[in-house]
N, C-alpha and C positions, 0 to 999 in steps of 0.2 A: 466339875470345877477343874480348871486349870492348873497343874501343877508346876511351877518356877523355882530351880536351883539356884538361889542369890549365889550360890560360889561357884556357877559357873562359869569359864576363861579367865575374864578380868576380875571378875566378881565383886563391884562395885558398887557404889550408888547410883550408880545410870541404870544397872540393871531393876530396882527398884522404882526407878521415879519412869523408866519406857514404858516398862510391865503394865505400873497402874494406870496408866494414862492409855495405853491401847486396851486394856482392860474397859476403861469407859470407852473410847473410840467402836469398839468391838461387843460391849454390852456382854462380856464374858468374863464372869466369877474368877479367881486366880486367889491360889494360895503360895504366898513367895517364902520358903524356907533357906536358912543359912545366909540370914543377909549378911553382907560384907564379912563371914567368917573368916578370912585370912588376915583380914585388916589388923594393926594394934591395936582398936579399939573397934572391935565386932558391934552390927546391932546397927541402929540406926544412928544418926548425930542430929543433931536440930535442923539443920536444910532440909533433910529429909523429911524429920517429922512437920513443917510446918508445910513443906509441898504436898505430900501425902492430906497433911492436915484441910487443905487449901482446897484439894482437889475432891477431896470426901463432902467436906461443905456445900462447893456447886454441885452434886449431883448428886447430893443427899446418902450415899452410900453408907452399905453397912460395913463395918470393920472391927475386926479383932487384933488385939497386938499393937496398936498403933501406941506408940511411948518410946521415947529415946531408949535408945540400948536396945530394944525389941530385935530379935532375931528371925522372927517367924508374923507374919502378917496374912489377914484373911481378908478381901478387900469384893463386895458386891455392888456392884456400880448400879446408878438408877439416870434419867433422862438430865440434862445439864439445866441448872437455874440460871438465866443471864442476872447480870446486876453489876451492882459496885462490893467488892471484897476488900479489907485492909487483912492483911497479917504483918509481924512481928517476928521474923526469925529467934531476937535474942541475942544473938552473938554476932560472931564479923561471917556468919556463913553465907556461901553468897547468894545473890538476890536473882541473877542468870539463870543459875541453874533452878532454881523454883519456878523462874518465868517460863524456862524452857519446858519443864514438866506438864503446869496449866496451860501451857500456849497447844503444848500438841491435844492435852485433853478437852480442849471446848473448841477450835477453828469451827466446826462444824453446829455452835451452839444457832436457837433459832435470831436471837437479837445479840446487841452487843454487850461484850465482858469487861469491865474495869477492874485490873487487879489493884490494889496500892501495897509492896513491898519495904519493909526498913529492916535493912542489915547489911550487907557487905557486898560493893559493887565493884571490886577490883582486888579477888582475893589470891590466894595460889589455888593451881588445880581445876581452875576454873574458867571461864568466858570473861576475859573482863566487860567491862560496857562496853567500852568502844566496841570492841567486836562483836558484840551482842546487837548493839545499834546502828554499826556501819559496814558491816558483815554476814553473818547470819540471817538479821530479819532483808536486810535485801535480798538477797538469795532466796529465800524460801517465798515471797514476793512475785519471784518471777515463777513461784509456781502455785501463784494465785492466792496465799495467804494475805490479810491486810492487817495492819496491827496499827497503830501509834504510842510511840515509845515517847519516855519522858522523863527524861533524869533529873531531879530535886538538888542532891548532897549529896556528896560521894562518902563512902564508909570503906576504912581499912582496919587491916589488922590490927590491935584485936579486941576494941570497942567496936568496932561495926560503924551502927547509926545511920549508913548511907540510907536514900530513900530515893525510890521511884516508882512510875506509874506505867503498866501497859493495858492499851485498850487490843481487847483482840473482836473487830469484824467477822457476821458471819460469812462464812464461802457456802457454796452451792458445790461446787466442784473444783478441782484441781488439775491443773494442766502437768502434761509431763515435761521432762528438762532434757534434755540436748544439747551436750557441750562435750561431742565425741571430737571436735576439731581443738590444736591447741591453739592457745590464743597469741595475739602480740602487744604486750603489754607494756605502758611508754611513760605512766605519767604514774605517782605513789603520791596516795595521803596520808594523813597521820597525825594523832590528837596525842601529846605527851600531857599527862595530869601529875600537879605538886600538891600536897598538903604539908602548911607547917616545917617548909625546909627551905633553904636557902635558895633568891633564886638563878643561882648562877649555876645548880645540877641539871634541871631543867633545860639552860642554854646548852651547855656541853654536853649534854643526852642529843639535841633537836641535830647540835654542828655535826655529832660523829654519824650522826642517822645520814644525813642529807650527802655528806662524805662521802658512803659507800655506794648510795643510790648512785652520785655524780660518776663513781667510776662504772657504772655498769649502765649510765646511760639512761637511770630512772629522772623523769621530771618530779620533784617534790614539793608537796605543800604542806609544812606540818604546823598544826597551832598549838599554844602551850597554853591550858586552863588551870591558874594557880585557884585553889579552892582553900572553903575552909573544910574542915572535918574532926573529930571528937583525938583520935590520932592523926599521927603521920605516915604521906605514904606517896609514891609515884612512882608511873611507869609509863608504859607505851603504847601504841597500837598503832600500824601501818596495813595499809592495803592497796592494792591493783586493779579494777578493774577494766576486762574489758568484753566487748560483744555481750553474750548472755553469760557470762561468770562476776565472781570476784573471789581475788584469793587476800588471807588477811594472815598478820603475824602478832603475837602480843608478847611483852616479856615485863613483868614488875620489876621495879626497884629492889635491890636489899642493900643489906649497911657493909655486907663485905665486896660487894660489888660496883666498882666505879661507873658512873654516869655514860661515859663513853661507851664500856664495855654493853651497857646496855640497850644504848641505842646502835652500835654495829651489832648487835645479836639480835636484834628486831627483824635490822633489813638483811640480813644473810637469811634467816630462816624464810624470809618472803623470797629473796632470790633463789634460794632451792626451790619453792613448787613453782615459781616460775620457769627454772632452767631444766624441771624435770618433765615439761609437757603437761602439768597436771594443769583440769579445770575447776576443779573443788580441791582447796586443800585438807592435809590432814585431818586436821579438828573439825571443819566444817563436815568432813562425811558424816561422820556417830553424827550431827545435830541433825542433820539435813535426808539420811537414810529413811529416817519413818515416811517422809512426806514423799518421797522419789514411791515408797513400795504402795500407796495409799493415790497416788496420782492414778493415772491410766498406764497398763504398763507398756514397758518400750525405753525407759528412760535409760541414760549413757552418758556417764562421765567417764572422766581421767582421773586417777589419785597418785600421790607418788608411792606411796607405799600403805598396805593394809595390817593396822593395829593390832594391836590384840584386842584393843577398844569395838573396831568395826569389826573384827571378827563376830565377839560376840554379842555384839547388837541386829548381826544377818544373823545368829544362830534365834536369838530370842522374838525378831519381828514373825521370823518362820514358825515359833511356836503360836501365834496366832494367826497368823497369814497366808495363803495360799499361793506363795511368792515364792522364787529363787533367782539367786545371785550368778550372772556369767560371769564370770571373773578371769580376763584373759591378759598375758602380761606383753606389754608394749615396749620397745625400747629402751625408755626409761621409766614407765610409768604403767599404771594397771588400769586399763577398761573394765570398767563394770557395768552392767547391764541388767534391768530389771525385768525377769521374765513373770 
């Protein structure tokens, strides 16, 4: 059995929700101790337990520890059941990062998976949808993954409620990614979401966005989807692509933060991995890491800068993997390279 130090670098809940999932990917037992111990609130939280939960389900596994607060998990994976799944997080946890957990642990199932999630689809800490939907799942796409995404109702903080549904397709194989060249990047999207607020924050988010693209020569198209939802909540999500990339920025709403401020803070952080040569942005690596070491290897992107996130998601794929990271730094940006 596999031994995993949840407090590991970052020592988070990714370390828990990769773990189990290349755990079934890999058909190899894993006992994870010290989960999120650094945290204020150690142990599991409900995202966790309902991905854990979710993914124990499809592949019938054995488990010990599994319960909120749990600190220590024992988790025996078995072959993956396709079908239709509902869960229920409970709270505003988000619905992303569950998706993100099952999506890595079934790609490989023999027929296809329908999750249906409700709980929090644009929360802190997290992937909101839009980038989950106009970001990530394209990305990992171009390396052979097929899914269909499907947003219901959006859920914020801190009733939740949101709901949505991914189908994940099986693959046979996965190709590897190549985007050792930087790109040039000419035109930005962008989906701004309102619940229950006024809708003149939403315009003045959209104008100060489009603002900064103009000076830096972004073409924009961003659309505003006023929704309903159980609370109140909005924010942002911009992206770039081009050739075989996309790079995305997200930033939520809050009440001491003006609308404007928000949307210049979207497209600046999109012009940094833009203007640093990078072909995956930051966030996108940790998501997109498992599938690049699981492809064939050879793969090569750009990043602007390595996490302590990615650090320890190369340390942890390596505990199961017979992988390693080149990691050479460029100009402005870090090549990495999957040997």
């Amino acid at each position: 059995m596999l031994l995993i130090d949840g407090a590991y670098g970052e020592g988070g809940g990714q370390i828990v929700r990769t773990a189990v999932a290349l755990s079934v990917l890999t058909k190899q037992p894993i006992k994870i101790t010290n989960i999120r111990a650094n945290r204020p609130i150690p142990g599991l939280r409900p995202q966790h337990y309902t991905a854990l939960s979710c993914i124990q389900r499809i592949c019938e596994a054995e488990v010990e520890g599994l319960s909120v607060h749990s600190t220590s998990l024992t988790f025996t994976p078995h072959d993956i059941k396709p079908g239709t799944y509902s869960f229920d997080i409970g709270t505003a946890g988000s619905m992303t990062l569950v998706f993100q957990a099952i999506l890595l642990s079934a790609f490989h199932s023999t027929k296809p998976l329908t999750l249906k999630l409700r709980g929090g689809t644009d929360v802190r800490w997290a992937p909101s949808w839009d980038y989950f939907a106009s970001v990530f799942l394209p990305l990992i796409s171009r390396i052979g993954i097929k899914t269909e995404p499907q947003l219901i109702k959006r859920g914020y903080y801190p009733t939740g409620g949101g709901e949505a549904v991914l189908t994940i397709h099986p693959v046979d194989k996965l190709i590897s990614l190549h985007t050792e060249e930087s790109q040039n990047f000419t035109d930005m999207y962008g989906i701004i979401h309102c619940a229950n607020l006024p809708d003149h924050i939403s315009m003045r988010m959209k104008h100060a966005a489009i603002r900064i693209a103009m000076k830096h020569n972004l073409r924009s198209t961003i659309q505003i989807n006023s929704v309903s939802s159980s609370s109140s909540g909005t924010g942002i999500t911009v992206w770039s692509a081009s050739g075989p990339t996309i790079l995305g920025s997200t930033v939520l709403g809050e009440k001491t933060i003006s609308a404007e401020v928000v949307g210049e803070t979207a497209v600046n952080q999109l012009l940094q991995e833009i203007n640093s040569g990078a072909t995956i942005d930051e966030y996108a690596i940790d998501q997109i890491l498992p599938y690049l070491v699981l492809a064939p290897k050879g793969s090569v992107c750009l990043i602007r800068e390595i996490s302590n996130h990615t650090k320890t998601n190369m340390w942890l794929i390596k505990q199961f993997l017979d992988i390693d990271f080149e990691v050479t730094p460029q100009q402005t940006a870090m090549r990495i390279v999957i040997k």
